[in-house]
N, C-alpha and C positions, 0 to 999 in steps of 0.2 A: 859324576857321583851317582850313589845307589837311587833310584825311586824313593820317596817317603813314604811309601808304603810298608817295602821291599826293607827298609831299615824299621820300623816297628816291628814287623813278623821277624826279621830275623834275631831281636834283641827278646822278643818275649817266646824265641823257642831257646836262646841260650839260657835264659836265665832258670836258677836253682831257689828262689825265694820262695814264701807259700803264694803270693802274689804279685804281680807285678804290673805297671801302667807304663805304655811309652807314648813320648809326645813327640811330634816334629814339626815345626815350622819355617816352611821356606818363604823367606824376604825377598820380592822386590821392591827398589825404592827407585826415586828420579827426583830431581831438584833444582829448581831455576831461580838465579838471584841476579838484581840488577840494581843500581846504585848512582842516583844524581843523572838519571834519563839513560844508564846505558845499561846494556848485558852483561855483565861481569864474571858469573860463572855456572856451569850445566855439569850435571854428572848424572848417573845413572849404579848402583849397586845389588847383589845378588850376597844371598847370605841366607846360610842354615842352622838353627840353634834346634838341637831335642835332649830330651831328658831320660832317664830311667828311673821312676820310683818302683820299689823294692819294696815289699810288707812283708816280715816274718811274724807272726805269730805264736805265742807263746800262752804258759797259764797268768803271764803277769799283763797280757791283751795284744797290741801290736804294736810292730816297731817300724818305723819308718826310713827307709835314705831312699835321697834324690840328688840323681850326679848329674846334672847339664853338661854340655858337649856343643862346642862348633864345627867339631872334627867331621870332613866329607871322608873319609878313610874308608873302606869296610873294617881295616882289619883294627879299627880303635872300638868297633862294638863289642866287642866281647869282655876289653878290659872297663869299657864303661859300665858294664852290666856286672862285673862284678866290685869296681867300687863301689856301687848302686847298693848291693847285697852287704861289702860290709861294713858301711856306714850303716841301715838298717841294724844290723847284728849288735852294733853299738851305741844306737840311740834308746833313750828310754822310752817306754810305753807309749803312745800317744793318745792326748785325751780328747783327740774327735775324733779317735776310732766309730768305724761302721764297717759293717760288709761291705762287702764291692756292689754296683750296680748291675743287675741282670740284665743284659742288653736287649731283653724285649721289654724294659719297664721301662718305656720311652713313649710319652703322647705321640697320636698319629702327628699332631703339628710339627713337631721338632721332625720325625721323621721324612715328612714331606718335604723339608726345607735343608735339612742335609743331603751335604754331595755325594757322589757315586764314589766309594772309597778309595776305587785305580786313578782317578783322576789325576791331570797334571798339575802343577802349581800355575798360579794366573801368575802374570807378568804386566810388567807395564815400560816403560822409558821414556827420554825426555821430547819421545815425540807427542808425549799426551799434553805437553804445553803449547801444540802451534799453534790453536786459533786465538790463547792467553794471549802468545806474546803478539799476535799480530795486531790483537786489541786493545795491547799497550800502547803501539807505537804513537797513536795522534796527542798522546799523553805526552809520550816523550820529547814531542816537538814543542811541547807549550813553554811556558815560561817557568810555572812550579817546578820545583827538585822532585823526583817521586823515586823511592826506596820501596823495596818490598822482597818477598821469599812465597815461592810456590814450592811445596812438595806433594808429594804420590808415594802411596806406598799399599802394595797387596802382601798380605798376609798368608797363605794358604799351609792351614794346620790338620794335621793327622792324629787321630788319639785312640790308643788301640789299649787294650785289656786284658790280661790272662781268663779273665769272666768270658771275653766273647762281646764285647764292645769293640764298636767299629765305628766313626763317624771322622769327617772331613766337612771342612769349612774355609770358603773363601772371601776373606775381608778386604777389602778398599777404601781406604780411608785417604782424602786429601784436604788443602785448605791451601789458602793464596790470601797476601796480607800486604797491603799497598800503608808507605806512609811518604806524605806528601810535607813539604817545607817551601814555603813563600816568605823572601824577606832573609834578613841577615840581625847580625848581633842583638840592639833590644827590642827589636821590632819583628823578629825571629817568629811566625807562626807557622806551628806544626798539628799535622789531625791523622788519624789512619782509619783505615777499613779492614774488613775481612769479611771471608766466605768459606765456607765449609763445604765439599764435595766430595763424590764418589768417584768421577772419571774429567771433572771439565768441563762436560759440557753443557750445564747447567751455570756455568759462571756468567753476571752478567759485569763484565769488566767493564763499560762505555755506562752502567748505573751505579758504579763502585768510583769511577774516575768524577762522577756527576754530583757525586754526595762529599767526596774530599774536597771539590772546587766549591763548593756550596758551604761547608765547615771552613775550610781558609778564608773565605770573602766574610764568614761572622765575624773572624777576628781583626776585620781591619779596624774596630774599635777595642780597646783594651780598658777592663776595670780593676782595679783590685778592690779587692773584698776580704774583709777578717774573718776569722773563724768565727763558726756557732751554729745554729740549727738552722736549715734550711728548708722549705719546699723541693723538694728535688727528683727530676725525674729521669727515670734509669730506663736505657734503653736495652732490645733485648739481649746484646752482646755482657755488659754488665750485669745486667740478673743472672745469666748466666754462670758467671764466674765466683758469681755470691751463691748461688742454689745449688752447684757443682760439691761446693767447698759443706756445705750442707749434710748432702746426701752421705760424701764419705765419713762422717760420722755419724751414720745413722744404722749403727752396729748395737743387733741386740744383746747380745753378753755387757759389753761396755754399758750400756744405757741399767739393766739389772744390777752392774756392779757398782754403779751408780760414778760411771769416771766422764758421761756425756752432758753433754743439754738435754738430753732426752729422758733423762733417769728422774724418777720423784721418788718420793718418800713411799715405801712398801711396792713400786714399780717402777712403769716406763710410762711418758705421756702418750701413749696410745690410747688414742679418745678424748684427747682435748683439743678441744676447738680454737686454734688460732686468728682465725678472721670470718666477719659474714660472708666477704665476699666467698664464690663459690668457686675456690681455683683449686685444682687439682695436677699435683707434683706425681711425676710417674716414669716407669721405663718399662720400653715394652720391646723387646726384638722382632716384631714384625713392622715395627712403624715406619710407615712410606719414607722412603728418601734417609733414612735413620737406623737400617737394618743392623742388628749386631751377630755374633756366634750365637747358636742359639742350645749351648750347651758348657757343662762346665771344662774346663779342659787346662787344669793348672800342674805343675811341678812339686807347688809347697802351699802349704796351709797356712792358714793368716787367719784373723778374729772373722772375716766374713768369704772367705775360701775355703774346703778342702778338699786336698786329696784324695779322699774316700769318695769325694762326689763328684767324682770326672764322668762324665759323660749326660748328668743330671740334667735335664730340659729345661733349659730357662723360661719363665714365665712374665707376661706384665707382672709387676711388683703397682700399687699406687699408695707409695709413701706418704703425702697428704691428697686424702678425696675428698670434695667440697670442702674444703679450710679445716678440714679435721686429722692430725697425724692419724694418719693409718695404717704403716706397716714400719718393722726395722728389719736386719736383714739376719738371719738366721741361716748358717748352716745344717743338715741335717742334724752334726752331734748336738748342737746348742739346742734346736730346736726342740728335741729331745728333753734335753736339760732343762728349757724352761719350760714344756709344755706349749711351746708358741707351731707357729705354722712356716714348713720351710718357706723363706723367702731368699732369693738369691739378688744379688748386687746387681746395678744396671749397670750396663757400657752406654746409654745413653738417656736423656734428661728432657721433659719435656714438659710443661706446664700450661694450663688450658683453664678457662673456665672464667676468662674478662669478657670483656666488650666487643665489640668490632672497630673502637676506636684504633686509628692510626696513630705514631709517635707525633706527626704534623698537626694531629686532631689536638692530641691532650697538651700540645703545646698552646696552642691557639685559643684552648681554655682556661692558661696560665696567667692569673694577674700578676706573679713576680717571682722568680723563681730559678731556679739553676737545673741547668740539662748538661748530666755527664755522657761523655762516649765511652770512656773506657777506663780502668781501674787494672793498677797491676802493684804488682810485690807485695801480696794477700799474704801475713799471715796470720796466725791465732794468739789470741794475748790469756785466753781465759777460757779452755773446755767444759767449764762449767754451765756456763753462758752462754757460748762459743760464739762469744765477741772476736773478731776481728779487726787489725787495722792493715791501710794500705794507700794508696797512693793512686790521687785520679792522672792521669795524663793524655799528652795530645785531645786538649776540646776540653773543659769547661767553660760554658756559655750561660750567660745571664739572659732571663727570658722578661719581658714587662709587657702587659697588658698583648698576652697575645703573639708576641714577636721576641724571636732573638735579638738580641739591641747590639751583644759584644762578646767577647771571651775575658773570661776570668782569670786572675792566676788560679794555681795547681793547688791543692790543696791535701794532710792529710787524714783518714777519717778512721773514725771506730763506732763500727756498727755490728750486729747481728743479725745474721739471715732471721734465722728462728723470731728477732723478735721485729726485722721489718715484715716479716708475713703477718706477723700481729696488728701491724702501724699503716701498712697500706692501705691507701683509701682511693685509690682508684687501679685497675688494669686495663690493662687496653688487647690488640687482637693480636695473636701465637703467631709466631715466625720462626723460619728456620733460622740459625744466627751463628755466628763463630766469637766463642769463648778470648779472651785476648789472653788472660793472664794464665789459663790451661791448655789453650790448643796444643799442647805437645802433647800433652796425655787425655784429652777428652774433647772430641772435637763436632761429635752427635747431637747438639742441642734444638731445641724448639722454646721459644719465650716469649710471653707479653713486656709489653712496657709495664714499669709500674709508676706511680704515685705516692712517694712518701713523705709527709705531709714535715717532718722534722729528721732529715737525713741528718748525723752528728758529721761534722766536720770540726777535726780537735786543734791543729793547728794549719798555716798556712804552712808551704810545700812550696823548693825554690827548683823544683821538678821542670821541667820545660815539655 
């Protein structure tokens, strides 16, 4: 197939639009899954998806189409570029019109960190699993059942411009997710893990297999427990998945129009003060181990995307600094609109500003209390509030004077991020961590433990 280069330039010398953006991204992925101690199945795929948007221009402002394509063909560019043109010719006006980006209005950072535009696409296969699996295997000899799913996947995107923008970008994004079972019918305990990577070799698999046999061995006592408020402490894989679900509504239009948690009376809560303690909620594309695209580079516009602003340099954003909301996310046109300051969306999530305590420490400080591992099937009950409910599973554990004593039944709850940042009375020290109930779409995190002194748990959950 063409270079993705060689497919940008050629689709924005065909086209007849007053404007035009082409994307291209070629996929590599690899994927290892293994089930009840054995290897069950490996693959490896290749895959190209690119786009043409189209701006025509008129006195009623501009009109946008965007026509995606998987097609490796040459000879489907030309008919892509002109569905491209007239789906434009037939959409109405759009209201985040902006000029296009001058490709020299780009901070030196962004520029230094973009790739050489000829480059090739990065690759990967399922050789980047050998030293994983090889540090399964003492695993697989034990006695516990252990289930889990590695994948890999490189990215490597091109985004070109009738302006004379030009960047390329190479993403890697992996994770590897063990979940262990000891015991059978009602005696049946189950716990998992995860990790988030770049390439593998930063997984430490033999301290992943050390923390599930450590989680299984709590539950060889079993409690149950009723619903109602708890002490509870959330470790960083679970704040996580609660600060995740956060940020993506933290869209300034929405919040102005008053459809968020974010929204008050005459504005936005930017400037109020959610907690003393002094944590700071943030996304930064250059963060070590955490790196993302450091430019916009999309197809279609969305409440905190546009089109108009492909090539735009992403910046640290610090959505809350010392317990104070401090940014939402603005597109150029909104920004505009409200008089706010561009802020663009993160691709990843980071929160700082506890203690040096360990999850072992704040547990060990606990006179009675419940420690979740993981939470999943998050949804939203009330955008207003942006309450949530969802379901803890694999590991709740009851703590007494300092010690895990047993495992809980499941339970399910309704809480709000927004308003545990408000309720937390302790954090502990930032770790990298993998998302459970996001890792398919968001898998860049950094989190403290936290301490929330009355977690809502609304009923009990026959979840296993």
């Amino acid at each position: 197939m063409l270079p993705a280069p060689e497919v940008v330039e050629r689709a924005l010398r065909l086209s007849r639009a007053d404007e035009a953006m082409v994307i291209v991204t070629d996929a590599h992925e690899a994927s290892l899954r293994w089930a009840g101690n054995s290897m069950t199945t490996n693959g490896s795929s290749v895959a190209r998806d690119w786009a043409v948007v189209s701006i025509v221009r008129d006195a009623a402002g501009a009109r946008v189409g965007s026509v995606s394509s998987t097609s490796v063909d040459p000879a489907d560019i030309e008919a892509v570029v002109r569905a491209s043109e007239a789906a434009a010719h037939a959409a109405e006006p759009a209201k985040d019109a902006m000029p296009l980006l001058d490709p020299g209005a780009v901070d030196a950072d962004t520029l230094d960190r973009v790739l050489d535009w000829e480059g090739t696409p990065a690759t990967t296969d399922i050789g980047v699993f050998g030293e994983l699996a090889r540090d399964l295997s003492p695993g697989f000899d034990g006695a516990d059942k252990l289930y889990g799913f590695a994948h890999h996947q490189v990215h490597s995107t091109w985004l070109g411009t009738s302006a004379g923008m030009r960047r390329r970008w190479v993403q890697p994004t992996g994770s590897v997710e063990i979940n262990g079972k000891r015991g059978s019918g009602a005696d049946l305990a189950s716990a998992w893990v995860g990790a988030g990577t770049t390439d593998f070799g930063d997984v430490d698999v033999p301290g992943l297999l050390a923390e599930l046999s450590r989680r299984l061995d709590w539950s060889k006592r079993r409690v149950e427990l009723p619903a109602g408020r708890y002490e509870t402490l959330l470790p960083p894989s679970a704040v996580a998945d609660l600060m995740i679900y956060m940020a993506w509504t933290m869209e300034g239009r929405g919040a102005h129009e008053g459809h968020t948690a974010f929204a008050r009376a005459g504005g936005t809560r930017i400037g109020e003060r959610l907690t003393d303690i002094p944590l700071t909620l943030y996304s930064d594309p250059s963060a070590a181990g955490l790196e993302y695209r450091p430019f916009v580079a999309t197809p279609a516009s969305s409440e905190s995307l546009s089109v108009f602003d492909n090539g735009l340099s992403a910046q640290r954003a610090d959505w809350v600094r010392e317990g104070v909301v401090e940014s939402l996310v603005y597109p150029r046109a909104t920004a505009a609109e409200f008089d706010a300051p561009v802020t663009l969306p993160g691709e990843n999530l980071l929160m700082t500003g506890g203690s040096d305590a360990s999850l072992p420490d704040m547990i060990a400080r606990t006179e009675r209390g419940l420690l979740l591992t993981c939470l999943w099937y998050i949804r939203e009950v009330d955008p207003a509030t942006l309450l949530l409910t969802g379901l803890t599973r694999d590991g709740v554990y009851l703590v007494e004077d300092g010690e895990v004593v047993g495992a809980a039944n499941n339970f399910r709850f309704n809480e709000s991020p927004l308003d545990l940042l408000r309720r937390v009375s302790e954090a502990g020290r930032t770790e990298i961590t993998l998302p459970r109930e996001w890792k398919d779409w968001f898998t860049r995190t950094a989190m403290p433990p936290l301490r929330i002194p009355d977690f809502h748990m609304s009923s009990v959950s026959q979840a296993t």
